[in-house]
ROSE-285077 format. One line per field, with one value per atom (N, C-alpha, C): x, y, z. Coordinates in steps of 0.02 Angstrom, whole numbers, plus 50000, padded with zeros to 5 digits. Last residue first. Example, Ala and Ser with C-alpha at 12.3 -4.5 7.8 and 13.67 -1.06 7.14 Angstrom:
<pts>
px	(50642,50684,50645,50660,50615,50660)
py	(49888,49947,50002,49716,49775,49835)
pz	(50354,50357,50394,50390,50390,50390)
</pts>
This chain:
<pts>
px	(50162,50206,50216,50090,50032,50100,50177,50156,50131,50197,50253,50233,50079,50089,50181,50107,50035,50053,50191,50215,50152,50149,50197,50207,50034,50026,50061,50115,50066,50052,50183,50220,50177,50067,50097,50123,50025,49994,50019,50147,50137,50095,50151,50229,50190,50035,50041,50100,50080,50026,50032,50183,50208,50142,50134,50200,50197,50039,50016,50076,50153,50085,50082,50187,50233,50198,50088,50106,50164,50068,50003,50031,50233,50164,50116,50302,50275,50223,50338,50316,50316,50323,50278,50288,50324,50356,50320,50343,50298,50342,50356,50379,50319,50286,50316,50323,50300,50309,50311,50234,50274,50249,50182,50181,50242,50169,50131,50138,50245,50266,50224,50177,50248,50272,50071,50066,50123,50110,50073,50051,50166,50198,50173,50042,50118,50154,49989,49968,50021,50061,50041,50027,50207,50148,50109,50245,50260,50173,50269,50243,50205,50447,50385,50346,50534,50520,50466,50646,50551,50579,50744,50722,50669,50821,50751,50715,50943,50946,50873,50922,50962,50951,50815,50804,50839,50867,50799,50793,50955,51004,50942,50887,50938,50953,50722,50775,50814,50574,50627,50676,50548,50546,50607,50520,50566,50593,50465,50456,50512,50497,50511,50517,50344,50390,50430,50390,50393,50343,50510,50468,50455,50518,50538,50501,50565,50495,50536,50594,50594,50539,50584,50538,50568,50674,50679,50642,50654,50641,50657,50701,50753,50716,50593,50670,50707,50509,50490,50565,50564,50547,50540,50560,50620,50622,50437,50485,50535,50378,50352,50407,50437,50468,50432,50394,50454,50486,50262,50263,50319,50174,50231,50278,49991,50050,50103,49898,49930,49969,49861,49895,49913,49892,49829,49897,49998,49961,49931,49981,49978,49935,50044,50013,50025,50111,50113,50058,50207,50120,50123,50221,50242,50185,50152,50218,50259,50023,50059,50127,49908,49993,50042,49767,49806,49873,49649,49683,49753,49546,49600,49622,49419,49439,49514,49411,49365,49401,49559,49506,49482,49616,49622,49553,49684,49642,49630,49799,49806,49724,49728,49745,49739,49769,49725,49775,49771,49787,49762,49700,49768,49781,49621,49594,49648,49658,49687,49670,49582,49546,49582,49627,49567,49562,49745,49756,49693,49688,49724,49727,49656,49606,49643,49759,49705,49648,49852,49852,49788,49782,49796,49822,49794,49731,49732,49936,49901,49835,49940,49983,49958,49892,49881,49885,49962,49881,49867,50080,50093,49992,50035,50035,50033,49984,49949,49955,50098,50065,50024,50160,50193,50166,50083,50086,50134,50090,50016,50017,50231,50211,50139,50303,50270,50241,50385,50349,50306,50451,50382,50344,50550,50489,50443,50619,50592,50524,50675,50606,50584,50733,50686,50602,50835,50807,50728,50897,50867,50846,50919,50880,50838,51055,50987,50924,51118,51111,51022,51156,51112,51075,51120,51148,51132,51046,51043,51083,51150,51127,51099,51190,51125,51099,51285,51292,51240,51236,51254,51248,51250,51217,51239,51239,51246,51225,51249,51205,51236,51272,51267,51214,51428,51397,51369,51523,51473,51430,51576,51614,51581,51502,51526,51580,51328,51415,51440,51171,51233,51312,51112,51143,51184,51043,51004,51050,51185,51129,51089,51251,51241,51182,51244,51219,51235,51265,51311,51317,51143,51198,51254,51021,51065,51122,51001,51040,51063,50968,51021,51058,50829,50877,50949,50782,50789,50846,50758,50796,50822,50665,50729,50756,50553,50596,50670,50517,50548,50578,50479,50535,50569,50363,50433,50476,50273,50279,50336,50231,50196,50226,50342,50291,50261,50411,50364,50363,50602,50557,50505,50649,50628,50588,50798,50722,50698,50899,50883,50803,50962,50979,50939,50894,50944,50936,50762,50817,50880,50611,50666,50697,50434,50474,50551,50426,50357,50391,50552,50489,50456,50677,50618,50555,50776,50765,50697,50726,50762,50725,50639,50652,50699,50530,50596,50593,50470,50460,50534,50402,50446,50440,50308,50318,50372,50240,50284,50291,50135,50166,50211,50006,50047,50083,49991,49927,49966,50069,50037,49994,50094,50152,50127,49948,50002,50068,49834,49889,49932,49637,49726,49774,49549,49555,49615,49549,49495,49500,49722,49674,49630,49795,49785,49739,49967,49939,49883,50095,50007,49962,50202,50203,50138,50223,50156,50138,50348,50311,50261,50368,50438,50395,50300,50277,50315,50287,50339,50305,50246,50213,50280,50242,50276,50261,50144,50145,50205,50191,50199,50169,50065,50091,50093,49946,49995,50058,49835,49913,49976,49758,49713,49770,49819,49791,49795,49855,49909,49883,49722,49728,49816,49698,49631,49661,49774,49802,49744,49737,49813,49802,49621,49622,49693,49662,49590,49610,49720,49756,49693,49747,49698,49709,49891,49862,49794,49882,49869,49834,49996,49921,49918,50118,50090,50001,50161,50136,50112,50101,50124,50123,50123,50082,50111,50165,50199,50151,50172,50140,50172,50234,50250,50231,50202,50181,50211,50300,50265,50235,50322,50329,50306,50305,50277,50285,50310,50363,50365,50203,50222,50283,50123,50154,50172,50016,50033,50067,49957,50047,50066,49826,49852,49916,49822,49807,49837,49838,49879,49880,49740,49785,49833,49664,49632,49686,49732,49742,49693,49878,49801,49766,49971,49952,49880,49932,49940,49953,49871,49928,49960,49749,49788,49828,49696,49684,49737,49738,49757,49747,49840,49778,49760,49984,49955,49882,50036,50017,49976,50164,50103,50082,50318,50308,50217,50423,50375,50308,50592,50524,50482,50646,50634,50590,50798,50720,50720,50933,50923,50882,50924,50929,50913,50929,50984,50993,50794,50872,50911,50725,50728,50771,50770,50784,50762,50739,50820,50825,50604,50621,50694,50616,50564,50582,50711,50715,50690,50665,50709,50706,50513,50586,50624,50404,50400,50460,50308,50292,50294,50312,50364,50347,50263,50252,50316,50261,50262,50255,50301,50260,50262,50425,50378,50340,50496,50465,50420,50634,50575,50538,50805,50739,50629,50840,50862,50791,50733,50789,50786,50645,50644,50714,50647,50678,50669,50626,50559,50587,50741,50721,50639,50760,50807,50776,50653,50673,50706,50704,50639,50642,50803,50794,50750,50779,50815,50811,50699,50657,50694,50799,50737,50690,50855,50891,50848,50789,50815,50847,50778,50729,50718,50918,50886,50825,50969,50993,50979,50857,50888,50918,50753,50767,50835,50603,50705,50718,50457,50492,50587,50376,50398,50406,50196,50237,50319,50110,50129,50180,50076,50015,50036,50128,50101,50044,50164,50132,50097,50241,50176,50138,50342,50293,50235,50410,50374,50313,50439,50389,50368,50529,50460,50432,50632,50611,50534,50660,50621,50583,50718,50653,50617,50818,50778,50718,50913,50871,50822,50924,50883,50850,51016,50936,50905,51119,51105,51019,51192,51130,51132,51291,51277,51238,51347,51343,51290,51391,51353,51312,51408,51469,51434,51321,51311,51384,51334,51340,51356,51251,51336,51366,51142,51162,51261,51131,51098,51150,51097,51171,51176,50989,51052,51102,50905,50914,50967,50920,50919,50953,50870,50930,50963,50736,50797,50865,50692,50686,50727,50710,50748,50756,50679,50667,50700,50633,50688,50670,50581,50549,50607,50677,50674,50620,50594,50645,50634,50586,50555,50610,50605,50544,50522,50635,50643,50611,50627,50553,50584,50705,50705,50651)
py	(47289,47232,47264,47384,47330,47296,47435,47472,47441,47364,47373,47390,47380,47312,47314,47472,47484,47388,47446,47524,47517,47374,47372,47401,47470,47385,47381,47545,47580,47510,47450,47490,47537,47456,47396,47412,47585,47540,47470,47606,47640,47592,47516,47524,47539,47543,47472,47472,47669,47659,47608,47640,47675,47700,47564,47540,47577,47646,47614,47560,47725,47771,47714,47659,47661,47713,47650,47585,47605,47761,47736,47662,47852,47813,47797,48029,47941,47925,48126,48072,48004,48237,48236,48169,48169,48217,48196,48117,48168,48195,48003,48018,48061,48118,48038,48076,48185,48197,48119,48195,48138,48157,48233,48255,48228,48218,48172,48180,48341,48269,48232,48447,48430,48370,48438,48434,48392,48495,48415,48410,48618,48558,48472,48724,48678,48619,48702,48665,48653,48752,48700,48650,48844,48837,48763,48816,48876,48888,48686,48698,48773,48682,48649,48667,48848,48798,48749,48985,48955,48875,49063,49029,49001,49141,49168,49152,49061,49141,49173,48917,48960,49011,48897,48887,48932,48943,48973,48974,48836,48893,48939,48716,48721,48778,48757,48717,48740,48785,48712,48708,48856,48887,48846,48795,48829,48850,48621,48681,48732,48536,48530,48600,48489,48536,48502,48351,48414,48448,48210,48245,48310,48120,48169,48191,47972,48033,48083,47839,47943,47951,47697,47757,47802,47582,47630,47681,47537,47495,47535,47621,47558,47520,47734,47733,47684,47645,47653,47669,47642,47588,47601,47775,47741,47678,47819,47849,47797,47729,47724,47740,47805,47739,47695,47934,47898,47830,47893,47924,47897,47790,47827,47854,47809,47781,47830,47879,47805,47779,48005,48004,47931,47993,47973,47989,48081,48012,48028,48152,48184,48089,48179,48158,48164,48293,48278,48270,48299,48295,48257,48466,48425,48364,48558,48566,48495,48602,48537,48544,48717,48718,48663,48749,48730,48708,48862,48829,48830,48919,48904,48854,48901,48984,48959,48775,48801,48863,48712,48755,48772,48552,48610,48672,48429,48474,48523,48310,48365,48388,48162,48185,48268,48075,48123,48137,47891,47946,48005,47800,47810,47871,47736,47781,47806,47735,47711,47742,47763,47684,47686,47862,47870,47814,47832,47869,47846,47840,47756,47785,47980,47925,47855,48055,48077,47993,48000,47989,47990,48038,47962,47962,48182,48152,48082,48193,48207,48172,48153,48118,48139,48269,48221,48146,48378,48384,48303,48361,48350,48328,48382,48314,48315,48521,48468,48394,48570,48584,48537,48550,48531,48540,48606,48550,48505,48748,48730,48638,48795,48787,48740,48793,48751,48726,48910,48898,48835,48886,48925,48944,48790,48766,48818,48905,48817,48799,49000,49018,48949,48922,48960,48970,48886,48839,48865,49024,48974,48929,49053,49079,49042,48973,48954,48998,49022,48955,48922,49135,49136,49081,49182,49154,49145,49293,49236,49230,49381,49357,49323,49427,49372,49372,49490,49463,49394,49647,49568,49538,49800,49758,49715,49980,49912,49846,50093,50070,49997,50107,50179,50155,50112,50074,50121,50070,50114,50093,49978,50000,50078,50036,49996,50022,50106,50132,50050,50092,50033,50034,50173,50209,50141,50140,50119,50148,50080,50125,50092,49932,49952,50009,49821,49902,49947,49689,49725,49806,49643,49658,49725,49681,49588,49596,49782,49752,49699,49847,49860,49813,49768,49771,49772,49822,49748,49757,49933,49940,49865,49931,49966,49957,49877,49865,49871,49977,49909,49876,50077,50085,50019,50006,50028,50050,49873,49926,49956,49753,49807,49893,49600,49658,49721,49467,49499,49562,49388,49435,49453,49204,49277,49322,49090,49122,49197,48944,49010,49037,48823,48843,48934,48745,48725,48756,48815,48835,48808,48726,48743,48788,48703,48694,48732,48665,48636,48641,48583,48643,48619,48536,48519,48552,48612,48548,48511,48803,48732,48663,48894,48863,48806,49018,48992,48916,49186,49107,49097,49311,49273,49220,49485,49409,49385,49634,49593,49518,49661,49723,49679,49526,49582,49645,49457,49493,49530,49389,49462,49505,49281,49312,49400,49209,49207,49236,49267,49199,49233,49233,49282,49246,49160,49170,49225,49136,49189,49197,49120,49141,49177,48997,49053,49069,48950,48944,48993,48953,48926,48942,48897,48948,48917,48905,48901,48929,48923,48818,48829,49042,48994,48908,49147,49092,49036,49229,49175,49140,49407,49314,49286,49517,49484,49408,49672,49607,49566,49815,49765,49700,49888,49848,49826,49980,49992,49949,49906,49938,49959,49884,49941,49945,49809,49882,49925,49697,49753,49815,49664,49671,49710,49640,49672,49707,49546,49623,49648,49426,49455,49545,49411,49418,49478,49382,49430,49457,49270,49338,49404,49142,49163,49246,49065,49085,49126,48929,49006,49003,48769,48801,48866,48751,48736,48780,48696,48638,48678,48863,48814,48753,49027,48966,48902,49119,49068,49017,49274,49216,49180,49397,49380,49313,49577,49510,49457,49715,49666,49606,49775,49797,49760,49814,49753,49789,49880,49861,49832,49877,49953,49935,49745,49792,49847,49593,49631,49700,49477,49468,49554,49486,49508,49504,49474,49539,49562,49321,49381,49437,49236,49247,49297,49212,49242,49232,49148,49219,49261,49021,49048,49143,48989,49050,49048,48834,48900,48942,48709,48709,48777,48660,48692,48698,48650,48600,48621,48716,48644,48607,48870,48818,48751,48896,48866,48855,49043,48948,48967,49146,49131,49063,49230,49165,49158,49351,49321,49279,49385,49350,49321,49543,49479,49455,49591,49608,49557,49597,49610,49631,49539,49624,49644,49390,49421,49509,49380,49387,49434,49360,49410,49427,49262,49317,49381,49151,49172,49244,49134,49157,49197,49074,49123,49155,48960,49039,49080,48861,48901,48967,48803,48795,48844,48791,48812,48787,48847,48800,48800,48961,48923,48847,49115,49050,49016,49289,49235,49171,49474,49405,49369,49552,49520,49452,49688,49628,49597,49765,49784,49712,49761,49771,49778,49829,49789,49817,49850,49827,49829,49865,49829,49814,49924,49956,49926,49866,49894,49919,49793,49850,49894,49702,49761,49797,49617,49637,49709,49578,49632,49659,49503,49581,49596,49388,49444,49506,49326,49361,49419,49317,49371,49398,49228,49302,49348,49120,49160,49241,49067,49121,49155,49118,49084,49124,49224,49155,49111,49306,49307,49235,49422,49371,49359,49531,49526,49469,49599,49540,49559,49721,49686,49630,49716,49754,49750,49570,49615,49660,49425,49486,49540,49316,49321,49391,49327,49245,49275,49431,49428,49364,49406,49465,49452,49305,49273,49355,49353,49314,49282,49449,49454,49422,49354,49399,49442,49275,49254,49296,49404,49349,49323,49429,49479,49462,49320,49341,49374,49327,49256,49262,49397,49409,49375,49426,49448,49419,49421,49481,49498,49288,49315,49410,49248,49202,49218,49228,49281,49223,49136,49180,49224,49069,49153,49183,48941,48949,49054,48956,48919,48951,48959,49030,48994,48864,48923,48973,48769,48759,48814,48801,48812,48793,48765,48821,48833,48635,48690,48737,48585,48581,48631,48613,48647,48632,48551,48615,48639,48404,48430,48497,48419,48392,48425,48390,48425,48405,48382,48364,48409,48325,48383,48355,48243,48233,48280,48180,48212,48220,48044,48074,48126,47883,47943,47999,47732,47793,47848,47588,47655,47699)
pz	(51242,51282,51346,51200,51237,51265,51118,51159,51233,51039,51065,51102,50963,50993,51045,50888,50925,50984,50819,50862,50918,50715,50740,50828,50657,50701,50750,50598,50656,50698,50522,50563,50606,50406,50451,50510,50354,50411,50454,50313,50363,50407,50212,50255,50323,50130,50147,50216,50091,50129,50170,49995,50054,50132,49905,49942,50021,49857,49893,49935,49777,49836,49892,49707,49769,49820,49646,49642,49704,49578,49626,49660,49597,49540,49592,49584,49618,49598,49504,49483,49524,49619,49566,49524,49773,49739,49652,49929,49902,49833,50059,50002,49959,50214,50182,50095,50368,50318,50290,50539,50491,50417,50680,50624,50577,50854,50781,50740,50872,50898,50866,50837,50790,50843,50898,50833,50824,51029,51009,50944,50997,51004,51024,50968,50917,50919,51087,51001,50973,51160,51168,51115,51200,51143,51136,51309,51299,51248,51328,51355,51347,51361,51332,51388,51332,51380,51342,51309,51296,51349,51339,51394,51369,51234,51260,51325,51222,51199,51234,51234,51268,51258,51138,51217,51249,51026,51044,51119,51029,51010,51052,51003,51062,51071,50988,50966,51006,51021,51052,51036,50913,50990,51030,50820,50821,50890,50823,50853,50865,50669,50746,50767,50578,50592,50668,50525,50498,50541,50513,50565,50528,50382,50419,50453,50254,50296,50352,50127,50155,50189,50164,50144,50161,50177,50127,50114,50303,50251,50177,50400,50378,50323,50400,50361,50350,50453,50375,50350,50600,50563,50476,50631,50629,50584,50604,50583,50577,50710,50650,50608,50842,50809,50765,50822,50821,50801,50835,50783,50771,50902,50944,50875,50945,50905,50925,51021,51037,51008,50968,51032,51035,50778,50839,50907,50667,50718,50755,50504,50569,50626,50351,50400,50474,50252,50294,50330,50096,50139,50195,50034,50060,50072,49950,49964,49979,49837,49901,49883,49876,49830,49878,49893,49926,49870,49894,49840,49893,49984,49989,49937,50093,50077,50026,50155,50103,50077,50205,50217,50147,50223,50181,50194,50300,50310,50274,50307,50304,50300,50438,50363,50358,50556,50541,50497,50559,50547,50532,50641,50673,50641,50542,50590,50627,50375,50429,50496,50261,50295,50361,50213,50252,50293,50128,50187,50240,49990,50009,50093,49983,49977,49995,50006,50059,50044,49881,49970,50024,49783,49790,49855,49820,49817,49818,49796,49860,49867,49656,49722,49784,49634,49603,49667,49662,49661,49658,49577,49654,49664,49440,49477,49534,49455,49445,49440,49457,49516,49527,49336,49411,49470,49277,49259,49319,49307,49308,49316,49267,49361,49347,49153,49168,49233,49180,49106,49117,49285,49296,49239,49243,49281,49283,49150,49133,49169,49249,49197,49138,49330,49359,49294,49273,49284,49314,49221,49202,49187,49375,49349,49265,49372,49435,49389,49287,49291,49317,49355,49266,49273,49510,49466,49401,49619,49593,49542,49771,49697,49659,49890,49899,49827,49969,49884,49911,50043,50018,49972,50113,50087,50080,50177,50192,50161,50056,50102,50124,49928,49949,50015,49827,49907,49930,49687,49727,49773,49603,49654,49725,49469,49508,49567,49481,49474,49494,49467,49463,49435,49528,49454,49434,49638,49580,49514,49719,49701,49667,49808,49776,49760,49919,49919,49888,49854,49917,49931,49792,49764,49805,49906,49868,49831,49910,49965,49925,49778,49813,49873,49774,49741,49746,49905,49892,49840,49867,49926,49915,49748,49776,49812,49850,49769,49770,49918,49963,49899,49852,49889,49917,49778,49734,49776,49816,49848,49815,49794,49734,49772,49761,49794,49769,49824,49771,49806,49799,49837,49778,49777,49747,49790,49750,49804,49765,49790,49770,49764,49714,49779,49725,49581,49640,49718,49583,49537,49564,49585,49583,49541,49644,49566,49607,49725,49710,49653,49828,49832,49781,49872,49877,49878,49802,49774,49780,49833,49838,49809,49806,49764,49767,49878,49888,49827,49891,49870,49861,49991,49965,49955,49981,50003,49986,50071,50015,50046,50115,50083,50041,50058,50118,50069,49909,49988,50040,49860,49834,49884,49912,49883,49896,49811,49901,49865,49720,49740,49807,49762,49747,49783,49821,49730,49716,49936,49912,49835,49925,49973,49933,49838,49829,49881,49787,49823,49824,49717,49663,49713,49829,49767,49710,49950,49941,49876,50040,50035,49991,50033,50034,49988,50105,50042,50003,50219,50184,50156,50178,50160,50172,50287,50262,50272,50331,50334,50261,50451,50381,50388,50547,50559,50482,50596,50537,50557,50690,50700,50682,50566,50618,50669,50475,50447,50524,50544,50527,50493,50563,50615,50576,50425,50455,50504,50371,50359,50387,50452,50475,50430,50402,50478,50483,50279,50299,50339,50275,50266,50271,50348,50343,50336,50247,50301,50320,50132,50156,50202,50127,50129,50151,50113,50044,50059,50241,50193,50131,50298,50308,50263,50256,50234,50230,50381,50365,50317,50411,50420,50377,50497,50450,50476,50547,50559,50500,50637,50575,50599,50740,50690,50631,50914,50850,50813,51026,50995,50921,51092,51048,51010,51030,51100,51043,51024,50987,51052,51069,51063,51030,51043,51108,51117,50910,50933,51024,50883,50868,50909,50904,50945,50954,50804,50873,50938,50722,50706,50755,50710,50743,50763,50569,50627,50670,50517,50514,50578,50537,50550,50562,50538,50472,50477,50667,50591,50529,50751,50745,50696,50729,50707,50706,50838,50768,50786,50953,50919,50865,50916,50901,50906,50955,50941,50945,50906,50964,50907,50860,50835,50913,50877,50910,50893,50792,50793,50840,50750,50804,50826,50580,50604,50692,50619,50598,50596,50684,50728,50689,50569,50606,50668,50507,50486,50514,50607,50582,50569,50563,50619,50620,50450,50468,50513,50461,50436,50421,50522,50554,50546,50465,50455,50498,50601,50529,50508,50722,50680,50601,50755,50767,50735,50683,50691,50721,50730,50678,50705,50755,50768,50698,50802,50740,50749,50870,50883,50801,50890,50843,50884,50949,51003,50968,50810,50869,50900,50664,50701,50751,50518,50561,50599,50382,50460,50493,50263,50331,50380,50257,50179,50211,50341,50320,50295,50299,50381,50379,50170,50178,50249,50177,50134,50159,50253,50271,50243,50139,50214,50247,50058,50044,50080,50110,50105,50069,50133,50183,50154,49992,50031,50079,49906,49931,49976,49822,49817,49867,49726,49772,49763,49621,49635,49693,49625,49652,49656,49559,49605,49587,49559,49562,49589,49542,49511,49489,49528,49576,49526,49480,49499,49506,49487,49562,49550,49360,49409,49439,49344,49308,49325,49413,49450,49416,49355,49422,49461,49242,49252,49298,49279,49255,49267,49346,49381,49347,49204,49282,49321,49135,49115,49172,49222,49215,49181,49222,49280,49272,49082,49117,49172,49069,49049,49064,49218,49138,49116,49336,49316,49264,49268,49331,49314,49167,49220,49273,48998,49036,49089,48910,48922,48991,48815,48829,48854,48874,48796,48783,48982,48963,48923,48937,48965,48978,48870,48824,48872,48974,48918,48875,49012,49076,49031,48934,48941,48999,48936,48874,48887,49045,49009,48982,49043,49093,49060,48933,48939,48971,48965,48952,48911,49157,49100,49041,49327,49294,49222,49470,49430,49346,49618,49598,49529,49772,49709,49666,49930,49899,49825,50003,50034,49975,49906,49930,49966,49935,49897,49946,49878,49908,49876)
</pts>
């Protein structure tokens, strides 16, 4: 078995998640408030809020901008759910953008005309780990005072132009599940340099609470979107060591893009010049003649982890019914996310199950290519 992706844990994390055991002190004690520095002093920015996942930091901010019923926000459908999600959840409407075909990103000569009196933000998606072209996006939210909100969920090192991702809109968010670039189990952080959206963040995650932190004081609608001691210090382990976790994934990517090339069947991720890319994931992309699917199907019975990445938000069952999209809607997107196959990615795969998992693919393109001819 070559799993698709695996947390990188060591016995720093340990430590320090038996330290806060050991403390008695579970929940908004110093660990958070360490992390939470040290992820503002990462990214650059004034604050950060930690959260218990990155959905609920997208949600904070939806909230914490006024963004509500009937608002519009443009974004991607070419993503995880909860880019989108979180703008339902304040009764906004996410309108949907095609992708860049090479990058996968927002196509950002597309924006301006999705844009109505209704638009209240833009929120890009650095897809796989790569930045969105953020020139474009705050050029065009400058000149319709329009927020911009990073999901940076996939793109934590990531940097546009030589500034890290997170820091370029009004505010961003990084997420930290099992499969990200570093972890805290389950759980996420808001950035930003703005002190009302601070604030407001603050308060919502701890069920709207003031800034006098009375207990039992509600001075606003809010949620227990907390991070945990635990989670937090697992937080300030790995981001004591983001450079060295970045630099394997880096690693493993490059032993891909190079064992990768020989196979003409596959177009390989793409990184734009403008762009320190932060590998999230890695996802190859098939030729129109291979039947991706049943590549997929085939590598999983041999033991490879892979996954379709993305399946078009737009498409999903809940999207269809509630809006009516249709195929077809977004073109690019969705001849992407029908060739697009994630494989095992995670900081200590060796060169030896690199090339396991090369050797898989190209066989099974054979495979798939001769099924075809029957």
């Amino acid at each position: 078995m070559i799993p698709l992706s695996g947390p990188d844990i060591t016995q720093r994390e340990k430590d320090l998640v038996m330290e806060v055991l050991d403390s008695g002190i579970l929940g908004l004690g110093p660990k958070m408030r360490q992390f939470e520095q040290m992820m503002a002093d990462y990214v650059g920015v004034k604050h950060a809020i930690s959260c218990n996942s990155g959905t609920s930091g997208l949600h904070m901010l939806i909230a914490a901008m006024g963004i509500g019923e009937g608002d519009e926000v443009i974004t991607t459908s070419f993503s995880f759910v909860a880019s989108a999600n979180c703008i339902l959840f304040e009764r906004a409407v996410p309108v949907f953008v095609d992708i860049d075909e090479a990058t996968y990103n927002l196509d950002v000569t597309q924006i301006e005309a999705k844009i109505t009196e209704k638009t209240k933000a833009i929120l890009p998606v650095h897809v796989f780990g790569q930045p969105a072209n953020m020139d474009e996006i705050r050029a065009l939210a400058s000149k319709y005072n329009l927020w911009v909100i990073e999901d940076s969920c996939e793109a934590i090192g990531g940097e546009w132009k030589g500034a890290r991702v997170g820091g370029l809109g009004d505010a961003g968010v990084f997420a930290f599940y099992p499969n990200k670039q570093m972890t805290t189990g389950e759980g996420g952080i808001i950035v930003t340099d703005n002190d009302e959206i601070a604030e407001l963040c603050h308060s919502i995650r701890n069920q709207g609470r003031g800034e006098d932190g009375l207990w039992l004081s509600h001075v606003r609608l809010g949620y227990n979107f907390r991070m945990d001691e635990m989670s937090a210090a697992l937080g300030v382990a790995q981001l004591e060591r983001i450079d060295e976790i970045l630099a394997h994934r880096e690693r493993v990517a490059q032993l891909y893009l190079e064992k990768l090339k020989a196979i003409p069947e596959i177009i390989l991720p793409h990184v734009d010049a403008d762009v320190k890319m932060s590998w999230f994931v890695f996802v190859i992309r098939f030729a129109e003649t291979v039947n991706r699917d049943l590549v997929m199907e085939r590598l999983s019975k041999r033991g490879i982890g892979c996954r379709p990445y993305f399946t078009p938000i737009h498409l999903q069952p809940f999207y269809v019914e509630r809006f009516g999209f249709k195929p077809g809607d977004l073109p690019v997107t969705e001849r992407v996310a029908e060739k697009t196959l994630a494989i095992p990615f995670f900081n200590s795969l060796t060169e030896e199950q690199v090339d396991q998992v090369v050797a898989a693919i190209q066989e099974e393109i054979e495979h798939a290519k001769e099924q075809v001819n029957l």
